[in-house]
N, CA, C and O atoms as CSV, one atom per row, in Angstrom:
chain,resi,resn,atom,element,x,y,z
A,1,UNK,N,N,53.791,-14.044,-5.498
A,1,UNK,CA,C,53.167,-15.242,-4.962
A,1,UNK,C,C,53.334,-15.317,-3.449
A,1,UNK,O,O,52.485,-15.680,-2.633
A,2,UNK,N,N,54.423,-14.961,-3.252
A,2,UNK,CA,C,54.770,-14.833,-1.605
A,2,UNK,C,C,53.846,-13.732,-0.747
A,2,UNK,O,O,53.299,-13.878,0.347
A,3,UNK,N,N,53.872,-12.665,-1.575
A,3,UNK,CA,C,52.498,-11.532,-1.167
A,3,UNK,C,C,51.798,-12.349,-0.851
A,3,UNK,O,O,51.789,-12.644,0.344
A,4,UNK,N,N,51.100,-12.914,-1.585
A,4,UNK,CA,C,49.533,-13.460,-2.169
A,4,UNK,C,C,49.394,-14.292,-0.714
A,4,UNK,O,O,48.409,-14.067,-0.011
A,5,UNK,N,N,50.419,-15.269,-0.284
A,5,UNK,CA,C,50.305,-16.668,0.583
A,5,UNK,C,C,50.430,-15.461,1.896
A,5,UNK,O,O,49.454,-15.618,2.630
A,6,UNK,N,N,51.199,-14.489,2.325
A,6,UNK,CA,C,50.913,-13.667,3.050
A,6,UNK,C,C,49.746,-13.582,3.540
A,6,UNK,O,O,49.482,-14.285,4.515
A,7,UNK,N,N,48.829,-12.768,3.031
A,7,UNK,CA,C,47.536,-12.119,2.509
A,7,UNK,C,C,46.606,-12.814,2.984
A,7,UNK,O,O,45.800,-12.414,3.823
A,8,UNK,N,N,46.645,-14.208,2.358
A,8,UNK,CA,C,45.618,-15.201,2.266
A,8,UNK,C,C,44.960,-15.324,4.254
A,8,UNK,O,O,43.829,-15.446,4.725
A,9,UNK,N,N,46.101,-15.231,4.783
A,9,UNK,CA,C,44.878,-15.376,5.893
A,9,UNK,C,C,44.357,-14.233,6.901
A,9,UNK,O,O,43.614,-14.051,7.866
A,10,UNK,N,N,45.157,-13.653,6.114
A,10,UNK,CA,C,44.291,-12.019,6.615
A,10,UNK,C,C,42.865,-11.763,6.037
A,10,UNK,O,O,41.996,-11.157,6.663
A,11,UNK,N,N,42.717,-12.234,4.897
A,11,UNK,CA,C,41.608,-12.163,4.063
A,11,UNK,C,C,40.499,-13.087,4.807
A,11,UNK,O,O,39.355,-12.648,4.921
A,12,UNK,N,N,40.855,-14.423,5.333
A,12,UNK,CA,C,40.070,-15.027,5.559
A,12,UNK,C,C,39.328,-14.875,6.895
A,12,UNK,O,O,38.132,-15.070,7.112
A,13,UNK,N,N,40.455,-14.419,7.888
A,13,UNK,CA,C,40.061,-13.470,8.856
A,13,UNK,C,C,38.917,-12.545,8.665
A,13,UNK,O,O,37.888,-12.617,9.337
A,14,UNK,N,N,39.132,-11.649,7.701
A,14,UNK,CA,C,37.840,-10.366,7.552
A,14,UNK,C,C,37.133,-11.150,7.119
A,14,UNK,O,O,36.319,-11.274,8.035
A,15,UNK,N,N,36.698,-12.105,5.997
A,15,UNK,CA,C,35.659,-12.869,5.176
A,15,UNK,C,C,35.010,-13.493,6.646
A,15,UNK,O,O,33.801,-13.270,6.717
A,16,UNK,N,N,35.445,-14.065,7.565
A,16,UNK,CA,C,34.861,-14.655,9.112
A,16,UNK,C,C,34.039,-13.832,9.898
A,16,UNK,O,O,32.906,-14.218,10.187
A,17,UNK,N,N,34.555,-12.516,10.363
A,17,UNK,CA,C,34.338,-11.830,10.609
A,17,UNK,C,C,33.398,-11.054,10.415
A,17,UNK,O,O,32.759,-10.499,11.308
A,18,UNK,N,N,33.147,-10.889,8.732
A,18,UNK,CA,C,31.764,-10.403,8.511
A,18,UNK,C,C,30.686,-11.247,8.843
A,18,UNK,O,O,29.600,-10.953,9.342
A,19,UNK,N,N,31.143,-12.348,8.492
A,19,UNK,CA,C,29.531,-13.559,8.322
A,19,UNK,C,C,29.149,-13.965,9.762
A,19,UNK,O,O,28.080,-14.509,10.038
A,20,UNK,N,N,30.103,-13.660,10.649
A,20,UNK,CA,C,29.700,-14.204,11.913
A,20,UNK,C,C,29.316,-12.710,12.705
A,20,UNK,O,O,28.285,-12.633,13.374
A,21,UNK,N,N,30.283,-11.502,12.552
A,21,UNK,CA,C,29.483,-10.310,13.338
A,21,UNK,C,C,29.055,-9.594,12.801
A,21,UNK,O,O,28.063,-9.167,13.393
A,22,UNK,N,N,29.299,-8.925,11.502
A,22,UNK,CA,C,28.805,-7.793,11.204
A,22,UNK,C,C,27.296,-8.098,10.381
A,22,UNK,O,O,26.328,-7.367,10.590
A,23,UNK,N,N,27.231,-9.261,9.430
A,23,UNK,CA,C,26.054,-9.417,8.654
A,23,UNK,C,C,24.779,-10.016,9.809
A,23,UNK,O,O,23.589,-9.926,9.507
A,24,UNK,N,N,25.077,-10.406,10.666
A,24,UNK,CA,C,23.990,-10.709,11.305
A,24,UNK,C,C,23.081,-9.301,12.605
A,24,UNK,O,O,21.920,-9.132,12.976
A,25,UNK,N,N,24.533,-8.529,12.918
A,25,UNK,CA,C,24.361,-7.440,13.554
A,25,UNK,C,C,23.143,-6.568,12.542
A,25,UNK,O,O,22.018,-6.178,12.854
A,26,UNK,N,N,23.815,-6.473,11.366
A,26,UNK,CA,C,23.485,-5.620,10.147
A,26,UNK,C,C,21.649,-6.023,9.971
A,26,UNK,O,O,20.749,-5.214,9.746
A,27,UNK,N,N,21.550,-7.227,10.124
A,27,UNK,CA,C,20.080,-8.131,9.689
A,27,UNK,C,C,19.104,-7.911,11.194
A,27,UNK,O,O,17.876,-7.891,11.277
A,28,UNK,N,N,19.964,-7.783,12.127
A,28,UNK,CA,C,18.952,-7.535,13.563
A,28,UNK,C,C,18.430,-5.945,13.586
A,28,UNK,O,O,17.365,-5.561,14.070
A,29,UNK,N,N,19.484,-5.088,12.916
A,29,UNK,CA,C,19.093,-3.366,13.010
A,29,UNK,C,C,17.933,-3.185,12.060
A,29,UNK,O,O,17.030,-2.380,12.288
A,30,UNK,N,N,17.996,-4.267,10.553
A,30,UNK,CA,C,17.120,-3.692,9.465
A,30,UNK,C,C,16.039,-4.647,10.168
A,30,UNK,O,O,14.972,-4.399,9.607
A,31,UNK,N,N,15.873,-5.495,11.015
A,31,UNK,CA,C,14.448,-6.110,11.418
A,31,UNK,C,C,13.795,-5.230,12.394
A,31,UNK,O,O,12.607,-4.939,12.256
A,32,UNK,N,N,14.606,-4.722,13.521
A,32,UNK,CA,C,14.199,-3.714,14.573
A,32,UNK,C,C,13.636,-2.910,13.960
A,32,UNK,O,O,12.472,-2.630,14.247
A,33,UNK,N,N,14.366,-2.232,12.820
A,33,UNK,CA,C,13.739,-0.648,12.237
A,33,UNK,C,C,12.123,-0.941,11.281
A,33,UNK,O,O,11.105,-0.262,11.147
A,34,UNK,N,N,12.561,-2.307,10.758
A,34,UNK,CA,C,11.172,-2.709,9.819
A,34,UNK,C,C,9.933,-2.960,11.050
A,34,UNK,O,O,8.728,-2.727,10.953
A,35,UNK,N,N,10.659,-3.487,12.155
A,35,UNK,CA,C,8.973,-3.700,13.072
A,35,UNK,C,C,8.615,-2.616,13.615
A,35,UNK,O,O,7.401,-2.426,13.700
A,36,UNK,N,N,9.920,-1.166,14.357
A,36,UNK,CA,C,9.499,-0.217,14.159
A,36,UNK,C,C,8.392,0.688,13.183
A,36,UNK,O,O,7.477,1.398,13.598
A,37,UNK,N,N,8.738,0.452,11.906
A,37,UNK,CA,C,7.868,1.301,11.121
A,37,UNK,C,C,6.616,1.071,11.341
A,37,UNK,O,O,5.721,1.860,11.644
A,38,UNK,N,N,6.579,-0.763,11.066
A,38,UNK,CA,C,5.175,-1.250,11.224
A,38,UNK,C,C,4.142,-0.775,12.275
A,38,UNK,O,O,3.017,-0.590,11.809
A,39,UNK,N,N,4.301,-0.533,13.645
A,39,UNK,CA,C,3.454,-0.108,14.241
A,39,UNK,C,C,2.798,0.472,14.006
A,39,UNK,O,O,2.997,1.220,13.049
A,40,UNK,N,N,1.361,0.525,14.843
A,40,UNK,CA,C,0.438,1.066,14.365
A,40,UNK,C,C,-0.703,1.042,15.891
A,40,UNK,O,O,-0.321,0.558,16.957
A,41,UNK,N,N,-1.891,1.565,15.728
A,41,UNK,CA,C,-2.876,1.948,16.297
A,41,UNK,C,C,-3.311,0.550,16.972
A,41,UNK,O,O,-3.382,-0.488,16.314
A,42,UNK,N,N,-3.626,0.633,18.499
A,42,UNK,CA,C,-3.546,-0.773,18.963
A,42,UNK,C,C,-2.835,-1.866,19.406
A,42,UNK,O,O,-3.069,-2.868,20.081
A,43,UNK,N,N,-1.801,-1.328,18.767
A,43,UNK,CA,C,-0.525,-2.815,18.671
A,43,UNK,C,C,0.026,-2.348,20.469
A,43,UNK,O,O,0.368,-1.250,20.909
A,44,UNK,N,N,-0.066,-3.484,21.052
A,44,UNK,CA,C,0.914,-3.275,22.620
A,44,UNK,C,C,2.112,-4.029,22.243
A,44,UNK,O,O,2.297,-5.054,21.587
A,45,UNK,N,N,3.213,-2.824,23.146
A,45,UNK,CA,C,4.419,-2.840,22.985
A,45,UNK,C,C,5.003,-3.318,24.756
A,45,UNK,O,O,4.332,-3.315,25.788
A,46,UNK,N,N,6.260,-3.638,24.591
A,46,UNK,CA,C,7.116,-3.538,25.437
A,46,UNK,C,C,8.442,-2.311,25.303
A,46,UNK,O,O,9.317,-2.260,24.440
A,47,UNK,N,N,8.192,-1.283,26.614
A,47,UNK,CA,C,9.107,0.079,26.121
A,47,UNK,C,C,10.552,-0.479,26.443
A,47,UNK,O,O,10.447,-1.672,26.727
A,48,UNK,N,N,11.562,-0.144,26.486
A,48,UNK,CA,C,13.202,-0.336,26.994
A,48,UNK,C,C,13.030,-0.411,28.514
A,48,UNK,O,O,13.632,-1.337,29.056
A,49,UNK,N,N,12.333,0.380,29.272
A,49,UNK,CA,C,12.049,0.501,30.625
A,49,UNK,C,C,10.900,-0.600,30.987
A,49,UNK,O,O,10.395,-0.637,32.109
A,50,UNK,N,N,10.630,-1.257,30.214
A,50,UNK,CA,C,10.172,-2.833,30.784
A,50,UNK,C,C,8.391,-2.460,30.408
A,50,UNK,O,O,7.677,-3.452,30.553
A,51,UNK,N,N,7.793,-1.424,30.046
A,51,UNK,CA,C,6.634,-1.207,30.439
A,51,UNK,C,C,5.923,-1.753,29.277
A,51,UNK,O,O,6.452,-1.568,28.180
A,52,UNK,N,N,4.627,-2.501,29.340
A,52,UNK,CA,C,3.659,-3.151,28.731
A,52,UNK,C,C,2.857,-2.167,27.957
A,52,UNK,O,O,1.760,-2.426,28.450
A,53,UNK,N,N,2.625,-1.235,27.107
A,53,UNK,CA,C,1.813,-0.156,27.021
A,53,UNK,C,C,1.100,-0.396,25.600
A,53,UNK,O,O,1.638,-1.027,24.690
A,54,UNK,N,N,0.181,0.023,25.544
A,54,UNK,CA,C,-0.903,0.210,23.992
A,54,UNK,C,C,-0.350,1.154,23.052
A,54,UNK,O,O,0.538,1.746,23.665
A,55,UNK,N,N,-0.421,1.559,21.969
A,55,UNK,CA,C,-0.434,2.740,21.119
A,55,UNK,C,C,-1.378,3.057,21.242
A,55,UNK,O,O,-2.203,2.149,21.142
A,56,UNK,N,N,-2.005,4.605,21.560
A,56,UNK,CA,C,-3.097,5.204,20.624
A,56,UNK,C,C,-2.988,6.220,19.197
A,56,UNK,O,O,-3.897,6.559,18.439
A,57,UNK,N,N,-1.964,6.455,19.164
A,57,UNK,CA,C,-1.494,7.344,17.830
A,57,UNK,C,C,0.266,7.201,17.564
A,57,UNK,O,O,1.162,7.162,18.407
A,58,UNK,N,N,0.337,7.150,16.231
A,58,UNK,CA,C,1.542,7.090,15.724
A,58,UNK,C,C,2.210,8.293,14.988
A,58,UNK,O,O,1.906,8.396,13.800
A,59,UNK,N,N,3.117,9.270,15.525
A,59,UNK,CA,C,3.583,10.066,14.860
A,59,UNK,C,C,5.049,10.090,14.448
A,59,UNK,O,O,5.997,9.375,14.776
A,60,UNK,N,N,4.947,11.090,13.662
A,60,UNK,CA,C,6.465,11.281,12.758
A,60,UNK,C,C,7.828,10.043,13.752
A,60,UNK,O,O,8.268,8.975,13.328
A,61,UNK,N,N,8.197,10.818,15.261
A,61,UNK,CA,C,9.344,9.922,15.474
A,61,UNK,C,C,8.773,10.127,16.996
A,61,UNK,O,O,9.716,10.292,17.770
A,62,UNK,N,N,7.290,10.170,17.750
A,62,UNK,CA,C,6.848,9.541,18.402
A,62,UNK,C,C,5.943,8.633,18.305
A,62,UNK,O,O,5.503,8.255,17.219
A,63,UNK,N,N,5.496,8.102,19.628
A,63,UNK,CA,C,4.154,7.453,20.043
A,63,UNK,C,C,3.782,7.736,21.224
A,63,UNK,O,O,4.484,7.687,22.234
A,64,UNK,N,N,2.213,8.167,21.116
A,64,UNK,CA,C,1.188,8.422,22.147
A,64,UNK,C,C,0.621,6.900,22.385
A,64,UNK,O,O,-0.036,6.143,21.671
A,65,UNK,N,N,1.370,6.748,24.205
A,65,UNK,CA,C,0.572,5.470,24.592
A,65,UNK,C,C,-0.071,5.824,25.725
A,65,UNK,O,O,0.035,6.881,26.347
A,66,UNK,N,N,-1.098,4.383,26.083
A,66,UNK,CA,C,-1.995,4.733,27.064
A,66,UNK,C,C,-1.081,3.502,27.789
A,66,UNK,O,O,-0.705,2.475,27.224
A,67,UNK,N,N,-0.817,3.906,29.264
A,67,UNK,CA,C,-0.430,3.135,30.522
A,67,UNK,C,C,-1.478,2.510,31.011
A,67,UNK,O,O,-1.429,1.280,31.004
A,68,UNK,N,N,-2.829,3.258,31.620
A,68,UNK,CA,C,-3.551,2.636,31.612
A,68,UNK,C,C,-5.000,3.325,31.063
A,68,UNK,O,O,-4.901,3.829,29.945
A,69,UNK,N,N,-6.275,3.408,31.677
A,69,UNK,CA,C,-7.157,3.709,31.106
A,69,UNK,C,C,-7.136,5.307,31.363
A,69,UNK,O,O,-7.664,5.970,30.469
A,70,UNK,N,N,-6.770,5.788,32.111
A,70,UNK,CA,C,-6.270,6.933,32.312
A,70,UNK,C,C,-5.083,7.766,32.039
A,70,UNK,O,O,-5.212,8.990,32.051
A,71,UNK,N,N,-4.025,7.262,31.811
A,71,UNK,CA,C,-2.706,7.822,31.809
A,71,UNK,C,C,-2.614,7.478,30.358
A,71,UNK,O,O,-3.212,6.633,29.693
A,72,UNK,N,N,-1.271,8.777,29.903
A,72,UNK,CA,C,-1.117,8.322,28.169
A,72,UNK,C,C,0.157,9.121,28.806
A,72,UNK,O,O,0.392,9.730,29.849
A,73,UNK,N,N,0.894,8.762,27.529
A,73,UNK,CA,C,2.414,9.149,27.764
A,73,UNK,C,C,2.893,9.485,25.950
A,73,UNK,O,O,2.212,9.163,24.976
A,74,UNK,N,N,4.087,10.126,25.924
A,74,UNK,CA,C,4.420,10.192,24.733
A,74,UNK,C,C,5.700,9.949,24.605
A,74,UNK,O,O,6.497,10.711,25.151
A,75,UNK,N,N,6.187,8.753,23.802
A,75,UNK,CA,C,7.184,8.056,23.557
A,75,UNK,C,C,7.701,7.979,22.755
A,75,UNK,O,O,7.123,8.156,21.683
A,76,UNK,N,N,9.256,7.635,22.782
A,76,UNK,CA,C,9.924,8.180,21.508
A,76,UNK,C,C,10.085,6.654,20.906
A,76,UNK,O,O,10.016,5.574,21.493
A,77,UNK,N,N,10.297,6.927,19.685
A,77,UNK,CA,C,10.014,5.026,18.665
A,77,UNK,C,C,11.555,4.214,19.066
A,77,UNK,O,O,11.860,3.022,19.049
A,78,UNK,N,N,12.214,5.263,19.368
A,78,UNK,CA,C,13.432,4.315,19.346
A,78,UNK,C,C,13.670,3.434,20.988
A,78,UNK,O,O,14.589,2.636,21.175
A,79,UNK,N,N,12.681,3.789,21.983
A,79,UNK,CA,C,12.622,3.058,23.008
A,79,UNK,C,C,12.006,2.172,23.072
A,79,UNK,O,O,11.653,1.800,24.191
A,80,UNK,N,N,11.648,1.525,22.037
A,80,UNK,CA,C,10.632,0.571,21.852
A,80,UNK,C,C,11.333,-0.726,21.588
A,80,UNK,O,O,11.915,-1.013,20.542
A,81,UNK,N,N,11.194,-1.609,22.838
A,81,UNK,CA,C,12.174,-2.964,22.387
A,81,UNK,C,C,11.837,-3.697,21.736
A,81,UNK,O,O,12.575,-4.349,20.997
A,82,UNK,N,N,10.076,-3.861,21.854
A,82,UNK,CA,C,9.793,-5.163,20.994
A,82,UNK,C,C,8.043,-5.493,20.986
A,82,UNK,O,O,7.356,-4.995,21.877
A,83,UNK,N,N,7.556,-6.161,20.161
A,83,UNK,CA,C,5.895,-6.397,20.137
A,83,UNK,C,C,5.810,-7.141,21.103
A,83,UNK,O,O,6.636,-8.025,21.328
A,84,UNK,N,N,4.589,-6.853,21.977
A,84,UNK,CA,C,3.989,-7.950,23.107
A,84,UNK,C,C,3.659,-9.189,22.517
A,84,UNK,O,O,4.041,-10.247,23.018
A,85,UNK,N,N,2.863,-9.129,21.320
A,85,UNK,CA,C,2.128,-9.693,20.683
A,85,UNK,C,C,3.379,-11.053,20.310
A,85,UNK,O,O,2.897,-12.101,19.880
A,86,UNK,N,N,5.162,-10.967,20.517
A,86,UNK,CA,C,5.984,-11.379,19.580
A,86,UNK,C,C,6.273,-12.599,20.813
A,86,UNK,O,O,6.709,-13.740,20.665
A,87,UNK,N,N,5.852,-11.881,22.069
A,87,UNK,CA,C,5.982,-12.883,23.342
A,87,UNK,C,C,5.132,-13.854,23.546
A,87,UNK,O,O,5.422,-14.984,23.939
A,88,UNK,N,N,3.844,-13.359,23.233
A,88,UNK,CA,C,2.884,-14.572,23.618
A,88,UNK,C,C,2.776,-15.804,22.599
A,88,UNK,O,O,2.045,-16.760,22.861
């Protein structure tokens, strides 16, 4: 019993700990990776390096974007911070 009353707030410690850092950390990686997948043809992005850019093709673990009407670039998915579309 003396164990047990020990214990008890070590336990409650980790039980805190998850619900406040790790499960919400855990819920921001599986949303990033789900809007990752989603992309697609059209969709404008914002890259890590701040840049506004279009998709024109989606491959395996790049993307071909256009900068502007001239320039295209090929980008890797994991630099991709976030949908334009999520700002406006």
């Amino acid at each position: 019993m003396e164990l047990f009353s020990q214990l008890l707030p070590f336990i409650f410690l980790i039980a805190i700990m998850y619900f406040v850092i790790i499960r919400p950390q855990q819920k921001e990686a599986k949303a990033r990776k789900d809007m990752i997948a989603s992309l697609k043809k059209g969709d404008r992005i914002i890259t890590g390096g701040g840049l506004i850019v279009e998709i024109k093709k989606v491959e395996e673990k790049f993307l071909i974007v256009a900068i502007d009407k001239e320039n295209t670039a090929k980008l890797v998915k994991d630099s991709v911070s976030r949908k334009y579309e999520d700002e406006v």
